[in-house]
N, C-alpha and C positions, 0 to 999 in steps of 0.2 A: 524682230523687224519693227516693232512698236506698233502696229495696224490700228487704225482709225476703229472708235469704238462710237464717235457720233460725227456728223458731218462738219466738217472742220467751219468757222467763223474767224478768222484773222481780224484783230483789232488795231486801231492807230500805229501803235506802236509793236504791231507781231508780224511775223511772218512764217509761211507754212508752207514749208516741200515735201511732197508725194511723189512717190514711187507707186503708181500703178503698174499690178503684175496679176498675172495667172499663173495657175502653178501647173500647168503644163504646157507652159513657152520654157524653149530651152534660155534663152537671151535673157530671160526673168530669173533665172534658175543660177546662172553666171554672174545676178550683176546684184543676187540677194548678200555674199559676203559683203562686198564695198557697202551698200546700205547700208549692215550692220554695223561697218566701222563708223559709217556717219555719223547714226544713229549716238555712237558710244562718245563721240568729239562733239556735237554740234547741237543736241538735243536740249532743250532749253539753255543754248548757253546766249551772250549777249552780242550783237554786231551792232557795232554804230547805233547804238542805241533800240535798237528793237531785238526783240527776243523771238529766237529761234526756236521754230517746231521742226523737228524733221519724222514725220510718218511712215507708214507704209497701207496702202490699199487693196486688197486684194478682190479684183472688176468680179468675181465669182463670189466674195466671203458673204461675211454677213449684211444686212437690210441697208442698213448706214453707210457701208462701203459699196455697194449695187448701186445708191442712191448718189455716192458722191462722185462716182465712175460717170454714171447717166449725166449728172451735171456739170461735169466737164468734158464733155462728148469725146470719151477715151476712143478710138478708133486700134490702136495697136500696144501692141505688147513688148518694152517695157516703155510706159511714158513717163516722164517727168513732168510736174509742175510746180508752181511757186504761184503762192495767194498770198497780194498784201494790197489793202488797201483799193477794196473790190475792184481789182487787177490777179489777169492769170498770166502767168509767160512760161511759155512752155519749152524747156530745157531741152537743147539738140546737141551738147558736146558732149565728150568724151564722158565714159562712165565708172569715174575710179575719183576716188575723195578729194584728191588737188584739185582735180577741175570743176565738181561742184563747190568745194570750199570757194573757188573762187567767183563762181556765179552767185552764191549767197552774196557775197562782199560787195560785189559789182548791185545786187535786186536791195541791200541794205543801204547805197549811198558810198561805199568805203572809195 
């Protein structure tokens, strides 16, 4: 799932989508394949000119992801968000790769 290993910083030019999950939410447990495919298309690759992270957090895991859950006041399970440019917008469609591809495209400017 690629899980954050220190608290994400998006720069000028970056951008960073998180999947907050617990691992015993069913909805989290359903929506970990499509992540992975995310993950495998979209993970450093380039949109309109900034460079894509795509993560994963787990609100339970380790120090770094407690901490990056707390900082973005996760209330439910599974959230989406997107950091770019000390902006968060937090992701409410559909949860299958077309549709976040296309919110990437849409939070890059495409």
């Amino acid at each position: 799932l690629n899980n954050l290993t220190q608290k994400p910083n998006p720069g000028a030019n970056e951008v960073v989508i998180i999947l907050f999950y617990v691992d015993w939410c069913p909805h989290c447990v359903s929506a970990k394949p499509e992540w992975s495919n995310l993950v495998e298309k979209h993970h450093n690759t380039t949109v309109n000119g900034k460079n894509v992270k795509v993560h994963a957090c787990n609100c339970e895991g380790s120090e770094a992801e407690q901490q990056t859950a707390n900082d973005n006041s996760i209330q439910g399970y599974p959230t989406i968000k997107l950091l770019k440019n000390n902006e968060t917008v937090e992701y409410s469609g559909a949860r299958n790769v077309e549709a976040i591809e296309n919110f990437i495209q849409e939070q890059c400017g495409v």
